[in-house]
C-alpha positions in Angstrom: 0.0 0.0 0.0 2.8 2.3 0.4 4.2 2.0 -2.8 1.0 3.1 -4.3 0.7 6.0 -2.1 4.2 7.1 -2.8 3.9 6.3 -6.8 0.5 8.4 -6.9 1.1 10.9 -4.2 -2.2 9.8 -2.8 -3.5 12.7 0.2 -6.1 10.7 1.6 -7.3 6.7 1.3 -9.5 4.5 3.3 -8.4 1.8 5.9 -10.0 -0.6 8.5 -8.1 -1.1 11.9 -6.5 -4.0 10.8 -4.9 -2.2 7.8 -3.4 0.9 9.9 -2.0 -1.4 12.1 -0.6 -3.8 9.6 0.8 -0.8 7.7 3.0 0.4 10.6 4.6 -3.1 10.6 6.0 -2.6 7.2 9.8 -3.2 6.7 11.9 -0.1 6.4 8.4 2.0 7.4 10.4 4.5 8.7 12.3 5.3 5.0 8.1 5.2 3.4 7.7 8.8 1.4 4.7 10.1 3.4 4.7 13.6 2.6 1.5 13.4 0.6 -0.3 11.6 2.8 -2.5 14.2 5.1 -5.2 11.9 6.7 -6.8 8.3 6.5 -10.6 7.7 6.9 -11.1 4.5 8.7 -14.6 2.7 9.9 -15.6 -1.2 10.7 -14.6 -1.0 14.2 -13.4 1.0 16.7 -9.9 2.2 15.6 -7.8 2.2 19.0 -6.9 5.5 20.7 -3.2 4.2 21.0 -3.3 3.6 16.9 -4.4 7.0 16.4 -1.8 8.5 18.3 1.2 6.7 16.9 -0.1 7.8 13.0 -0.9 11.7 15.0 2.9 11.2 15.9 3.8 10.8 12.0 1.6 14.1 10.7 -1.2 11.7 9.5 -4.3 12.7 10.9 -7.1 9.4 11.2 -10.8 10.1 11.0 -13.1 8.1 11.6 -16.7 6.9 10.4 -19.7 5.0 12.0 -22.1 3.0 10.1 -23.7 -0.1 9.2 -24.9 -1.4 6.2 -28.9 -0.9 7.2 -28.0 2.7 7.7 -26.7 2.8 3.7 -24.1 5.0 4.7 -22.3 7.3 8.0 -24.6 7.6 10.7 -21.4 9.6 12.5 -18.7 11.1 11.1 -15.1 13.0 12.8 -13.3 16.0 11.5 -9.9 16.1 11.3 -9.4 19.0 13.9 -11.9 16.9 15.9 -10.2 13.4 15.6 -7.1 15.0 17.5 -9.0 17.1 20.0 -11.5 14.0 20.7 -9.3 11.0 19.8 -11.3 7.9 19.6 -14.4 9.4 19.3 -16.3 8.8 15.9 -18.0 12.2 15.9 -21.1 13.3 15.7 -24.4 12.7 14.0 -24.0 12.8 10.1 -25.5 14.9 7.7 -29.6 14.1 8.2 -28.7 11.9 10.7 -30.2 11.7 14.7 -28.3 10.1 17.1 -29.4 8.7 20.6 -27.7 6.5 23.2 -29.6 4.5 25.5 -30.5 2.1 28.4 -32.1 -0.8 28.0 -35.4 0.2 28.6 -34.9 2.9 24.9 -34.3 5.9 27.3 -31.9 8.1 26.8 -28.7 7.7 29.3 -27.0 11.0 30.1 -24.0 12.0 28.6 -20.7 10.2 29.5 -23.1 6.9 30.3 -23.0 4.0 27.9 -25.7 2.4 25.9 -26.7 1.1 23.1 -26.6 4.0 19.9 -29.6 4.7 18.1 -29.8 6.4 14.4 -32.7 7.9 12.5 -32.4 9.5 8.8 -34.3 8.8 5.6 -30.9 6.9 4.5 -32.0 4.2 6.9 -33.3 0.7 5.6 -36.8 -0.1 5.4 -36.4 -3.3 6.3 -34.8 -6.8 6.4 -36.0 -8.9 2.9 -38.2 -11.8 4.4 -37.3 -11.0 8.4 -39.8 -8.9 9.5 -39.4 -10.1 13.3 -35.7 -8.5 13.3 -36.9 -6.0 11.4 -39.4 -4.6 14.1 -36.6 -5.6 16.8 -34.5 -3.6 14.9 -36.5 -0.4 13.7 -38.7 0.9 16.3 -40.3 4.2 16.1 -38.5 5.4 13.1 -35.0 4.5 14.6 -33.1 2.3 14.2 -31.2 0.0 16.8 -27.6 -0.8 16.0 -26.5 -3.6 19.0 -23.3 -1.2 19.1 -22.5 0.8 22.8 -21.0 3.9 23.0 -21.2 7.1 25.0 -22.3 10.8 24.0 -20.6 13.3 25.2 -22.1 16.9 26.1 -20.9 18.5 22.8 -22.6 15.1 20.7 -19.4 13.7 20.4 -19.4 9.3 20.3 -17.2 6.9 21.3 -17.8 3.5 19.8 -17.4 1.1 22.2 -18.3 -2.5 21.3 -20.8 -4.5 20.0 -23.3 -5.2 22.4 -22.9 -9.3 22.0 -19.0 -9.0 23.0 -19.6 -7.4 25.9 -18.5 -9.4 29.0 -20.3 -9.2 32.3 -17.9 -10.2 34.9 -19.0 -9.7 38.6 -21.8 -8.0 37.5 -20.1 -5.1 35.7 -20.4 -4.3 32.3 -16.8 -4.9 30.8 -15.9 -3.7 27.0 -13.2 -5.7 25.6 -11.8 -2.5 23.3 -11.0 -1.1 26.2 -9.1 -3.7 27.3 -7.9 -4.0 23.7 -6.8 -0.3 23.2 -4.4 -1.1 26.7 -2.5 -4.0 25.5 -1.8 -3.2 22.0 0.6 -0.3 23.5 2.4 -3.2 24.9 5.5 -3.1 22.2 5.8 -6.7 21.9 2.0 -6.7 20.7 0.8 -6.7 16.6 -3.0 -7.3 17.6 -5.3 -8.2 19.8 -8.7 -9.7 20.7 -10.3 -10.0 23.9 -13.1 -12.5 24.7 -15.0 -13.5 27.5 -14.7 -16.7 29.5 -17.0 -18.4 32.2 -15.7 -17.9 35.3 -17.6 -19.7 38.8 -16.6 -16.8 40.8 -17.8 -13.8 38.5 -20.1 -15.1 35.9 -17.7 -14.2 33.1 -13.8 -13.0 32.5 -11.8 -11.5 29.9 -8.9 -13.4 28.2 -6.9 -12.3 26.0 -5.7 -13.9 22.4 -3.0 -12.2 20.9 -0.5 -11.9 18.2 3.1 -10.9 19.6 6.0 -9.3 17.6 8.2 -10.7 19.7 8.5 -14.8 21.0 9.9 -13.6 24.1 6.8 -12.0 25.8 4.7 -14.2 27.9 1.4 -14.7 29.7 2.6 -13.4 32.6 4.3 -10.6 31.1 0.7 -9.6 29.1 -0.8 -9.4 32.8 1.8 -7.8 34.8 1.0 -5.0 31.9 -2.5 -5.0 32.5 -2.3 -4.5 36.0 -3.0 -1.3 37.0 -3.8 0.3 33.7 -7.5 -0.5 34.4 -9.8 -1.7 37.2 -9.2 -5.3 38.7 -12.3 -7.0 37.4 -11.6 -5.9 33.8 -8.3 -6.9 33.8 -7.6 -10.6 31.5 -7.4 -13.3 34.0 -5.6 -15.3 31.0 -3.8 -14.9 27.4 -3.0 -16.7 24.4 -0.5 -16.1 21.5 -1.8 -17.0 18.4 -0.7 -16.5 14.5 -3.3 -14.4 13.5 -6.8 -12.9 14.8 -8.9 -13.9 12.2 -11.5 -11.3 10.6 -14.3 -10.7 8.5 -13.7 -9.1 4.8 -14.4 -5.8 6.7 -11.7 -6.4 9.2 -13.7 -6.9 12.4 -12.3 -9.7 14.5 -14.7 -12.9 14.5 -15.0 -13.4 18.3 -17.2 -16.2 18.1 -14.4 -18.6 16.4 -12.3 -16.8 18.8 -15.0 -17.8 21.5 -15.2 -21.9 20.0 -11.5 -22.4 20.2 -10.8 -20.8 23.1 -14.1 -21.7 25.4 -12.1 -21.7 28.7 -13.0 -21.5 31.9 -10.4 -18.5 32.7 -7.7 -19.5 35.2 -8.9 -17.3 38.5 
């Protein structure tokens, strides 16, 4: 990719998570013509905070979008001035597009609370072909639900969080795994990361984490160590993996639920 975008003096391009990451690891990076380059629009999933600050670090600014296909385009979209002022964040409502966040109950939370994000806009699908139970479960009242959390900020601003079926629930507490994510792919011995949840008898659920490691030398017990104190206990992976590769979907979102099959657990407590 970086031969094209030296050859053709390309100023802006598209890229999942996967991609930025995976383009940082490129021999001889460093010696890569990036002059031309001024920003990189990236969607799928979440792209970590610690991802957009190395590429900030290198003059290459990374905005990104929020979508699905039933919303046949953004529902949220980031500026560049914004995406360093409010890194992480995916923006704010699109053009024609209302956003909500809420509880579980379909009322709003208040801003800096996670829940599920809600989008309205005459861009929206009218509807799944020959599914009209998940279509009503997901349009209701002329919005549509997306299974994703994030928070809203004051100003409007989101912050994708996770899809709602990842989430892991361990001691009763609501645990994202791209949080847990973002944190150990600073580790420098880490190329990627996913983080699953596995039963657990004394908290219903913990995290583990399945990685892929630059370097053979780093360890479970290195992985942890790291994680300790960088978040709360009960978020922290009670486990890790190393692994070749986190497999994906064509849109670059890690496929937790082979991730789930082959790794089943329990966690070690």
């Amino acid at each position: 990719m970086w031969d094209v975008i030296e050859s053709e003096r390309i100023s802006s391009t598209l890229a999942v998570p996967a991609m930025l990451n995976f383009m940082l690891m490129v021999p001889d990076f460093e010696k890569r013509d990036r002059s031309a380059l001024r920003y990189i629009l990236s969607g799928a999933s979440p792209v970590p905070v610690a991802l957009i600050r190395k590429y900030q670090d290198i003059g290459i600014e990374i905005e990104q979008v929020y979508g699905m296909t039933e919303t046949g385009g953004p529902g949220c979209h980031i500026s560049g001035k914004d995406a360093i002022t409010h890194a992480g964040s995916t923006g704010r409502g699109y053009l024609l597009t209302d956003v909500r966040v809420v509880d579980d109950k379909g009322q709003d939370v208040p801003p800096g609370e996670p829940g599920q994000i809600l989008l309205r806009g005459a861009h929206n699908m009218i509807g799944y072909w020959n599914r009209p139970d998940a279509t009503a479960e997901t349009l209701q009242d002329g919005w549509l639900y997306t299974g994703d959390v994030a928070i809203m900020d004051a100003a409007g601003f989101v912050t994708i969080h996770d899809r709602i079926k990842d989430m892991v629930i361990s001691g009763g507490e609501n645990v994202y795994p791209a949080e847990i994510e973002n944190v150990i792919l600073q580790h420098e011995a880490v190329a990627d990361v996913a983080v699953i949840g596995q039963p657990s008898e004394a908290w219903g659920e913990s995290t583990f984490a399945v990685i892929v490691r630059k370097d053979d030398t780093v360890q479970e017990a290195d992985i942890l160590k790291y994680c300790r104190g960088k978040m709360a206990s009960f978020k922290a992976p009670k486990g890790a993996v190393f692994i070749d590769e986190i497999p994906r979907n064509p849109t670059g979102k890690p496929l937790k639920r082979l991730l789930r099959d082959q790794f089943p657990g329990p966690a070690a407590e």
